[in-house]
mmCIF file of the C-alpha atoms, coordinates in Angstrom:
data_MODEL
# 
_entry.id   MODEL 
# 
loop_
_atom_site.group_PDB 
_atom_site.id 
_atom_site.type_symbol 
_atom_site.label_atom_id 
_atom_site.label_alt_id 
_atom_site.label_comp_id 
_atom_site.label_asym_id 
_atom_site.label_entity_id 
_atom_site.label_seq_id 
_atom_site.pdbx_PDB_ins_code 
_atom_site.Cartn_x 
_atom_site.Cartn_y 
_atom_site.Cartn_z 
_atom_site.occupancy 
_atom_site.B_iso_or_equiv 
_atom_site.pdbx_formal_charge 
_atom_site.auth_seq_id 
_atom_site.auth_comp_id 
_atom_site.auth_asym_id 
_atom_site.auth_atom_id 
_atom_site.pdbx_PDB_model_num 
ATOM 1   C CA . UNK A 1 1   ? -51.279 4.051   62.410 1.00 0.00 ? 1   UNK A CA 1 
ATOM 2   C CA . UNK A 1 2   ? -55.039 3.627   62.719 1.00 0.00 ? 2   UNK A CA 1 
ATOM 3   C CA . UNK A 1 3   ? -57.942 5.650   61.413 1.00 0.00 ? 3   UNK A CA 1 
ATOM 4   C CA . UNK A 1 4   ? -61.511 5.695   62.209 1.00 0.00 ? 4   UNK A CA 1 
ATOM 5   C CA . UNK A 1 5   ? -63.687 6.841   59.499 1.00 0.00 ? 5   UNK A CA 1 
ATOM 6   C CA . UNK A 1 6   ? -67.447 6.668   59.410 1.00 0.00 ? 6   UNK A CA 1 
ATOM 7   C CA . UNK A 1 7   ? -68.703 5.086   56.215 1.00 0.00 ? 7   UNK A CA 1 
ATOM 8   C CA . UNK A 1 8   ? -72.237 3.463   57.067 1.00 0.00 ? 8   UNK A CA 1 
ATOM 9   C CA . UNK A 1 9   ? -74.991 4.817   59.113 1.00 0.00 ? 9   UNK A CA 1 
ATOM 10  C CA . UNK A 1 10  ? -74.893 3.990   62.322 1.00 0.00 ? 10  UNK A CA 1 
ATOM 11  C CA . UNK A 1 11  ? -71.573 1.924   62.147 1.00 0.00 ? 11  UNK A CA 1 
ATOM 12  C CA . UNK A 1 12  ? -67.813 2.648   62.556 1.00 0.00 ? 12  UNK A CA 1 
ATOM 13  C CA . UNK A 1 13  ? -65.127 1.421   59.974 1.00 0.00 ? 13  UNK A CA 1 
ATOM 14  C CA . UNK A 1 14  ? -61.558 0.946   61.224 1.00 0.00 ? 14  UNK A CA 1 
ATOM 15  C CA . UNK A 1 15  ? -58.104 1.118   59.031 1.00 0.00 ? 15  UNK A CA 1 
ATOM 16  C CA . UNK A 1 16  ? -56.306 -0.812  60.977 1.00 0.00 ? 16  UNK A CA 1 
ATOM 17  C CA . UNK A 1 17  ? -52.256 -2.704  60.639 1.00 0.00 ? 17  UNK A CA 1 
ATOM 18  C CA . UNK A 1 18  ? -52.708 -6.295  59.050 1.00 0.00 ? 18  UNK A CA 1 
ATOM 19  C CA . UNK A 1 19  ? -50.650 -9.194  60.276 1.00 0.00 ? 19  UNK A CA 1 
ATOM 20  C CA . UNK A 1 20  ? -50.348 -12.743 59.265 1.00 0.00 ? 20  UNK A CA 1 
ATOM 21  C CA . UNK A 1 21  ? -53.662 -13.761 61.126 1.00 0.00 ? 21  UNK A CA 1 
ATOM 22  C CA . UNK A 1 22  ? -55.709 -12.051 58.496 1.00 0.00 ? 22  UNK A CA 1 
ATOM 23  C CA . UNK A 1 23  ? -54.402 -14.480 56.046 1.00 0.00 ? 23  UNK A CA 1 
ATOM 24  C CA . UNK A 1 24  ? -57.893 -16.350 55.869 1.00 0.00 ? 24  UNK A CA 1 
ATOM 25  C CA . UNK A 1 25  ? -59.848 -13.614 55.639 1.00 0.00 ? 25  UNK A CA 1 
ATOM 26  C CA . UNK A 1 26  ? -57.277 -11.542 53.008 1.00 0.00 ? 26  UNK A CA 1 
ATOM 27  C CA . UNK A 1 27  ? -57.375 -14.263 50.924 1.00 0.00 ? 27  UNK A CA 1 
ATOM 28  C CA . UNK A 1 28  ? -61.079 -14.570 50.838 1.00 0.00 ? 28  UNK A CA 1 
ATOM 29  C CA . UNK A 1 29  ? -61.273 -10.958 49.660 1.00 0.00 ? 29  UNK A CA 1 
ATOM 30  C CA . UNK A 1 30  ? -58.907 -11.244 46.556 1.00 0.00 ? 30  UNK A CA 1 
ATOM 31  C CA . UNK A 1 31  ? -60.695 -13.920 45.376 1.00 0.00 ? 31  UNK A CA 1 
ATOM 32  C CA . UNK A 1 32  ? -64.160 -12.216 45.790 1.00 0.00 ? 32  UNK A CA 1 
ATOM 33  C CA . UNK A 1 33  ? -62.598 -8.852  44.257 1.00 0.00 ? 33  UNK A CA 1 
ATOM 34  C CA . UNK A 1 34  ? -59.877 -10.620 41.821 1.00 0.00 ? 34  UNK A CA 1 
ATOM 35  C CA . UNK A 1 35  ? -61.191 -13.833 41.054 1.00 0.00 ? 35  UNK A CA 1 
ATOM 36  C CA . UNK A 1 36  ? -58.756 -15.633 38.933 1.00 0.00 ? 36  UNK A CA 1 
ATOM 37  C CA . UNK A 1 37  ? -56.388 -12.676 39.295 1.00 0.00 ? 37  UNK A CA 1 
ATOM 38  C CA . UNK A 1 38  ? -55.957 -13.261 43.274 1.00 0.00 ? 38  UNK A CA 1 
ATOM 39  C CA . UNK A 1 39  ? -52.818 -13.601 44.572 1.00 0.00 ? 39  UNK A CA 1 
ATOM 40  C CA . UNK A 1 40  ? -51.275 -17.257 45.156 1.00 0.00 ? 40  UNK A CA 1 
ATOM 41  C CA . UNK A 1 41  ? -51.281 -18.068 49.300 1.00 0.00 ? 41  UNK A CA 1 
ATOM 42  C CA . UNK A 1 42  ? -47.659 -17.956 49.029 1.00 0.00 ? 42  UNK A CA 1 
ATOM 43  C CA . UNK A 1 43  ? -47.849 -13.971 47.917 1.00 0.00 ? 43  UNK A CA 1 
ATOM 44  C CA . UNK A 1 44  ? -50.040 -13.503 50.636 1.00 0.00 ? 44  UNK A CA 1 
ATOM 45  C CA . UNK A 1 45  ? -48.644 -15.010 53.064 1.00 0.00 ? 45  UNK A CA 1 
ATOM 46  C CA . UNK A 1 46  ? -44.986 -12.598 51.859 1.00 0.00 ? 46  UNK A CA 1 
ATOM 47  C CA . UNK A 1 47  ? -47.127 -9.693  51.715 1.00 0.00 ? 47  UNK A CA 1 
ATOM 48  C CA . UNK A 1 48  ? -48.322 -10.004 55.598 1.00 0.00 ? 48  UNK A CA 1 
ATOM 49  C CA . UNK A 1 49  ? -45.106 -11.044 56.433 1.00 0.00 ? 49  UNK A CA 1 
ATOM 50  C CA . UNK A 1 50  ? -42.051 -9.292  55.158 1.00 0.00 ? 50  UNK A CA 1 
ATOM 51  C CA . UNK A 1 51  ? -40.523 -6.232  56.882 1.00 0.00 ? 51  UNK A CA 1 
ATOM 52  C CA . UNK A 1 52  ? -40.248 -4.088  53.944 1.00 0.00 ? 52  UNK A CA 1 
ATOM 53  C CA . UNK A 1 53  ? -44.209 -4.027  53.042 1.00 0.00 ? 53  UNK A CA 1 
ATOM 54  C CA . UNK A 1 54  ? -46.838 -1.399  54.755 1.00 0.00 ? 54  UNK A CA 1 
ATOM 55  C CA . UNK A 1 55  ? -50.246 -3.212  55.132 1.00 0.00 ? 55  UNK A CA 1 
ATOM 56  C CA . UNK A 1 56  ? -53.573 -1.980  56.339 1.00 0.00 ? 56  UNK A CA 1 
ATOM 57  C CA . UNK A 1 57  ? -56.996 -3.779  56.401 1.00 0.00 ? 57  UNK A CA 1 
ATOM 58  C CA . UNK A 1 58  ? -60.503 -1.818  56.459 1.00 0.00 ? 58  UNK A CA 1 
ATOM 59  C CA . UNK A 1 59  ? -62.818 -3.507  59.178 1.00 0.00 ? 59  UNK A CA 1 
ATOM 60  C CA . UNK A 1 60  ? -66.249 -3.249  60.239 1.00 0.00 ? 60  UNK A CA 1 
ATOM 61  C CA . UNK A 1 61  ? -66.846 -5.093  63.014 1.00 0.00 ? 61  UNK A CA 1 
ATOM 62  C CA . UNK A 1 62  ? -64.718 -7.885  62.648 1.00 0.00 ? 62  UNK A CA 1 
ATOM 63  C CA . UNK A 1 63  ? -65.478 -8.344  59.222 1.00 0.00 ? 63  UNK A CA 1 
ATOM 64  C CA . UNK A 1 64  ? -61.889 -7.197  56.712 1.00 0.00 ? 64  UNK A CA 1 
ATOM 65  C CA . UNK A 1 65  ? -63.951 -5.078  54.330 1.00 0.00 ? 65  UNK A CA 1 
ATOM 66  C CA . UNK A 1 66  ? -61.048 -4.110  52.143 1.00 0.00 ? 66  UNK A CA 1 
ATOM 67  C CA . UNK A 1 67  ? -57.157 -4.115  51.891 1.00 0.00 ? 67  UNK A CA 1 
ATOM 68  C CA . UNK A 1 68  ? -53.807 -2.182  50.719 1.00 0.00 ? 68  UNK A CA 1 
ATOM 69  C CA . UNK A 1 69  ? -50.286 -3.086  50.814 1.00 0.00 ? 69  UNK A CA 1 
ATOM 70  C CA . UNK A 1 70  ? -47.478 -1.400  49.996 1.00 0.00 ? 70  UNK A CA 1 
ATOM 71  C CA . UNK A 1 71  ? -43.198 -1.507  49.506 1.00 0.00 ? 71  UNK A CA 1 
ATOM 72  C CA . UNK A 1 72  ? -40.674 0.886   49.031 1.00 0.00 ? 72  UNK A CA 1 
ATOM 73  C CA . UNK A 1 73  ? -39.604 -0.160  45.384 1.00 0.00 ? 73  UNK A CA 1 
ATOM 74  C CA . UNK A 1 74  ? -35.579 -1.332  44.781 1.00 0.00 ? 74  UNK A CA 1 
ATOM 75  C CA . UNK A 1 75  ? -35.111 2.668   43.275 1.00 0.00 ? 75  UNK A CA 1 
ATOM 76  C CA . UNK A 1 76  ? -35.007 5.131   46.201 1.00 0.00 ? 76  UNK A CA 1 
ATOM 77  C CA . UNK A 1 77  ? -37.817 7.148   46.875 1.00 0.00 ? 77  UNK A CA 1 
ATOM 78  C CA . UNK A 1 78  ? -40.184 5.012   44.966 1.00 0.00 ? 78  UNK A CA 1 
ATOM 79  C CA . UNK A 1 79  ? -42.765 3.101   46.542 1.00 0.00 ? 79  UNK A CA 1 
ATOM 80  C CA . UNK A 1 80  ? -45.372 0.257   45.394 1.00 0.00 ? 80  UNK A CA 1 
ATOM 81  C CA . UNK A 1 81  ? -48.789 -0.573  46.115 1.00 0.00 ? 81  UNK A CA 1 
ATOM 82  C CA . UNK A 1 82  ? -48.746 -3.831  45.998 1.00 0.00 ? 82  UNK A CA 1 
ATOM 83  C CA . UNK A 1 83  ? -52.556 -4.865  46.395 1.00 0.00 ? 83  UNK A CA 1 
ATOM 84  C CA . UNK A 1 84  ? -55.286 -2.853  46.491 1.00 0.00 ? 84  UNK A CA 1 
ATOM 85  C CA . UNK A 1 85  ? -59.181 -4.094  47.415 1.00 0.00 ? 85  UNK A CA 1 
ATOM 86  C CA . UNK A 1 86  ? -62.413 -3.279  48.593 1.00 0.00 ? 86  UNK A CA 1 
ATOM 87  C CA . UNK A 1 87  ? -65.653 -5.797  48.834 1.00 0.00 ? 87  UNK A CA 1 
ATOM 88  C CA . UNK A 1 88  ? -67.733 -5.045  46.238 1.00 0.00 ? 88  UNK A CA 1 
ATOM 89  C CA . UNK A 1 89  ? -71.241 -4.054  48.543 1.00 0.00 ? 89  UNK A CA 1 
ATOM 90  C CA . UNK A 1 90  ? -68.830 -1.744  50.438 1.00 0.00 ? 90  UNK A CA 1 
ATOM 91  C CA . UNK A 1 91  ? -67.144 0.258   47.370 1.00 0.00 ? 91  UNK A CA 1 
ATOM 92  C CA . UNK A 1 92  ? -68.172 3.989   46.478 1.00 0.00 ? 92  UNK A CA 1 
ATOM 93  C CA . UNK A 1 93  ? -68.279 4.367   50.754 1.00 0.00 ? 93  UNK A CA 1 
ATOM 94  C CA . UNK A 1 94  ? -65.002 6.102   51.253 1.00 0.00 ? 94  UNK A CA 1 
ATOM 95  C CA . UNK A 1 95  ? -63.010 2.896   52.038 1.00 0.00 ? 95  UNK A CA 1 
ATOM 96  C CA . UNK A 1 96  ? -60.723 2.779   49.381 1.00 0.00 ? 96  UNK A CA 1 
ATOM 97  C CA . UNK A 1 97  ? -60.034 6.439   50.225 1.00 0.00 ? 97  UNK A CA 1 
ATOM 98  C CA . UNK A 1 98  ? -59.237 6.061   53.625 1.00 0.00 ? 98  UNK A CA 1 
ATOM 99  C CA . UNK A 1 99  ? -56.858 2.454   52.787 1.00 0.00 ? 99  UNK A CA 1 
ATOM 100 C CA . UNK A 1 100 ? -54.612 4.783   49.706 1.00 0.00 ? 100 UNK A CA 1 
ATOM 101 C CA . UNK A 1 101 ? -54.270 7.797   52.419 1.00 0.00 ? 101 UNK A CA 1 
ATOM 102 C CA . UNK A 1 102 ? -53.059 5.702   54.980 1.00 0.00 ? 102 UNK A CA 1 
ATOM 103 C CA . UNK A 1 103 ? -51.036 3.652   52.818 1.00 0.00 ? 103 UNK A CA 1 
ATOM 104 C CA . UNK A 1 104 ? -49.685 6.635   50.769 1.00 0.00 ? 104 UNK A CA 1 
ATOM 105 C CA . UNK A 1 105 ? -48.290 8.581   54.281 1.00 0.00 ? 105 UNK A CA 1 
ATOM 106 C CA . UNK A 1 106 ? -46.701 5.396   55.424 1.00 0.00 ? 106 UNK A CA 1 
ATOM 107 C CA . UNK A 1 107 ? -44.700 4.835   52.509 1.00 0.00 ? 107 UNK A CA 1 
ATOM 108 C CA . UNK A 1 108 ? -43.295 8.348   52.828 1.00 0.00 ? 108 UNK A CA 1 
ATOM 109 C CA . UNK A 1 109 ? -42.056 8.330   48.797 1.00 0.00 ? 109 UNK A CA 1 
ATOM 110 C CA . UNK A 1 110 ? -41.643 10.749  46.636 1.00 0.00 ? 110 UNK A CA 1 
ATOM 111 C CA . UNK A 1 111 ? -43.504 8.938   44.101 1.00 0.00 ? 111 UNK A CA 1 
ATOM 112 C CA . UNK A 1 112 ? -45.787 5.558   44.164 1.00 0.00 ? 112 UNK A CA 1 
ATOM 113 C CA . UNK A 1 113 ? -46.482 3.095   41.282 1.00 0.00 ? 113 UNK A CA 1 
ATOM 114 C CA . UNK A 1 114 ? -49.196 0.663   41.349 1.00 0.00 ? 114 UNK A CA 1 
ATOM 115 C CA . UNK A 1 115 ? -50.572 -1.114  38.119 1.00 0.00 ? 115 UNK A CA 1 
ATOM 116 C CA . UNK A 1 116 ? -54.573 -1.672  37.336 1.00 0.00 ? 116 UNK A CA 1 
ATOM 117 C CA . UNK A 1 117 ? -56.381 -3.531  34.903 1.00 0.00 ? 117 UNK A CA 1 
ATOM 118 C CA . UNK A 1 118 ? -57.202 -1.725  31.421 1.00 0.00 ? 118 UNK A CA 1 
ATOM 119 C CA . UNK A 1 119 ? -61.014 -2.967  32.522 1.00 0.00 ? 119 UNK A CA 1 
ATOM 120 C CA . UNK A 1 120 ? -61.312 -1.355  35.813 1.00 0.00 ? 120 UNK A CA 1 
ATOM 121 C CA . UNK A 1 121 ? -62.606 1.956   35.054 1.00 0.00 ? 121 UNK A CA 1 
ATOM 122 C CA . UNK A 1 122 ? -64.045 2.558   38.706 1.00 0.00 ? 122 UNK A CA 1 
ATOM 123 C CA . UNK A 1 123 ? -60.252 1.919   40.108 1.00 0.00 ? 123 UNK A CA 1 
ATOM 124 C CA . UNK A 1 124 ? -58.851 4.036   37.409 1.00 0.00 ? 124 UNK A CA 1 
ATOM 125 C CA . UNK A 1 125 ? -60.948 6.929   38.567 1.00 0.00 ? 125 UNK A CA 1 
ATOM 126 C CA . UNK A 1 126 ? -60.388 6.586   41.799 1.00 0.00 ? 126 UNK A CA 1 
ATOM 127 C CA . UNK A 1 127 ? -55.954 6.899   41.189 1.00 0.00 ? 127 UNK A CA 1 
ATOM 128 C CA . UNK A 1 128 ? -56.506 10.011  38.659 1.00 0.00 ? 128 UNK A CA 1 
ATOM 129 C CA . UNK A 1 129 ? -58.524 11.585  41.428 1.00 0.00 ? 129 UNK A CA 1 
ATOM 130 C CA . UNK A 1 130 ? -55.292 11.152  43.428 1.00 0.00 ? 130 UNK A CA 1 
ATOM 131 C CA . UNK A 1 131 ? -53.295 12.671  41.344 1.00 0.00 ? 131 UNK A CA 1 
ATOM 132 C CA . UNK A 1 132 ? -51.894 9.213   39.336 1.00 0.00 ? 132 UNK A CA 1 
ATOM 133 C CA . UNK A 1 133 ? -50.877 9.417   35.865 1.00 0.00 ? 133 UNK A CA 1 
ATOM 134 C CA . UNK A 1 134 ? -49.885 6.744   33.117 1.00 0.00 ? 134 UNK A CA 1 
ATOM 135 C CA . UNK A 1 135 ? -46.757 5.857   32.919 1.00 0.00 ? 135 UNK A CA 1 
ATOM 136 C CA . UNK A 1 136 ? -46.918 2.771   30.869 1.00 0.00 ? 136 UNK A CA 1 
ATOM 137 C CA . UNK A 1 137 ? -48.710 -0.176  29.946 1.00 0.00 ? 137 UNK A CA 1 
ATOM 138 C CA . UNK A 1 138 ? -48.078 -3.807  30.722 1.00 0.00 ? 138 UNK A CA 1 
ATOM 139 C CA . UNK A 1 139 ? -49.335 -6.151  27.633 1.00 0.00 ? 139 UNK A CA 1 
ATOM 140 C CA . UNK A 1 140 ? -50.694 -9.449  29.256 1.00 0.00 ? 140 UNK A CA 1 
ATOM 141 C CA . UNK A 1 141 ? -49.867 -8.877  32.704 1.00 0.00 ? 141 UNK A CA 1 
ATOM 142 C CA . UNK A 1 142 ? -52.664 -10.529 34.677 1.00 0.00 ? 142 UNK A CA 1 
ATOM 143 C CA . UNK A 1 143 ? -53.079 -14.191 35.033 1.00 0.00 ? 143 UNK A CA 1 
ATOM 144 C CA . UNK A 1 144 ? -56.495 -13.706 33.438 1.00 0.00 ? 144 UNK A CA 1 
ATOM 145 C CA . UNK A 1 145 ? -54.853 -12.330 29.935 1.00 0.00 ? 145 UNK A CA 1 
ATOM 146 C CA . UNK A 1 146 ? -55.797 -8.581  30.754 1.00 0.00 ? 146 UNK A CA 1 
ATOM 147 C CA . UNK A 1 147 ? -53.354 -5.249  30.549 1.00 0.00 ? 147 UNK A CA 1 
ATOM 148 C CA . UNK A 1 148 ? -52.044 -3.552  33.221 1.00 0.00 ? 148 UNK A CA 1 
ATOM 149 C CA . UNK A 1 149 ? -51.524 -0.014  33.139 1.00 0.00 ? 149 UNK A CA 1 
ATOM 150 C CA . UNK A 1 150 ? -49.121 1.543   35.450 1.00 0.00 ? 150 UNK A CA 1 
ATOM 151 C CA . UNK A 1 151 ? -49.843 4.295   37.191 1.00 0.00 ? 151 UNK A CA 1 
ATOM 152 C CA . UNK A 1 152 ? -47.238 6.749   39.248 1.00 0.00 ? 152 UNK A CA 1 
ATOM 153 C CA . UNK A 1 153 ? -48.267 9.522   41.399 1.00 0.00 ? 153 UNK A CA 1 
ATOM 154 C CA . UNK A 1 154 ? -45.063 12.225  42.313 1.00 0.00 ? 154 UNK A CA 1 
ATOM 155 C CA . UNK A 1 155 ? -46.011 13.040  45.912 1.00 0.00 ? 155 UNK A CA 1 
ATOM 156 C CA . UNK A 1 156 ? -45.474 16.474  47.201 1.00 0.00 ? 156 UNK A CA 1 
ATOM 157 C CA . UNK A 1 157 ? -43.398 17.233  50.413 1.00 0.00 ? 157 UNK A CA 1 
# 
C-alpha cells in the first residue's frame, strides 16, 4: 500500500512499506522521539523483519519522517500497534494521521490495542480522536519508569 499525502508547502510526503534497510534511519527516529524508551536494535531489527508485523515509514524526500508498525495480536481479530512515531518538527502536519490509517486498514482487525505513556498528552489526543478508549493501565511499563495506558479501538466493518 502507498499513500501520497501533502503535508508541507510545496513538498510531497510518502507512506510508504518499511524493510530492513531502514534500520539506520528507524532507529535514529526512536531515539530522537523515545529517548531512553527506544526500542533495543534487536526489536527493531524483529519489527522490520518478521512476517506477521505491518510496517510503514512516512518520507519526505529521502528523509523517514515518522513510523508505525503493527501485528495481529495471539487473540483473533485483535491487532497491535507496535510502534508509533513522528519527528518532532514534523508533528501536528497530518503524518501521524496518514501512518494510523494506513496501518489500521492493513491490519484488517476488529479491534487494535496500542499502549502510550501517561505523559504524552499530544499522542493521547490524537488515539481518542480515532475512536481509542482506555482499557487499562500498565504501572511501570517503560524503561524510563513511566505508565502505559492501553488503549483499544473496536473497528467497524
Amino acid at each position: 500500500m502507498q499513500t501520497e499525502v501533502n503535508t508541507l508547502p510545496g513538498s510531497q510526503m510518502q507512506i510508504l512499506p518499511a524493510t530492513w534497510r531502514d534500520l539506520n534511519e528507524l532507529r535514529k527516529l526512536e531515539t530522537i522521539c523515545f529517548q531512553q524508551d527506544a526500542w533495543p536494535l534487536i526489536d527493531l531489527v524483529g519489527v522490520l523483519s518478521f512476517g506477521n508485523i505491518v510496517r510503514y515509514k512516512a518520507v519526505l524526500g529521502e528523509k523517514m519522517i515518522g513510523f508505525v508498525a503493527g501485528e495481529q495480536g495471539q487473540e483473533a481479530g485483535l491487532g497491535w500497534i507496535a510502534t508509533f512515531a513522528v519527528l518532532p518538527e514534523y508533528r501536528r502536519q497530518g503524518i501521524g494521521s496518514a501512518l494510523l490509517d494506513t496501518c489500521e486498514a492493513a491490519l484488517e482487525a476488529k479491534r487494535i490495542r496500542l499502549t502510550v505513556q501517561t505523559g504524552n498528552t499530544a499522542a493521547i489526543q490524537l488515539y481518542k480522536k480515532y475512536g481509542y478508549q482506555t482499557v487499562g493501565l500498565w504501572p511501570s511499563y517503560y524503561r524510563s519508569g513511566e505508565d502505559a495506558v492501553v488503549f483499544e479501538k473496536v473497528c467497524l466493518e
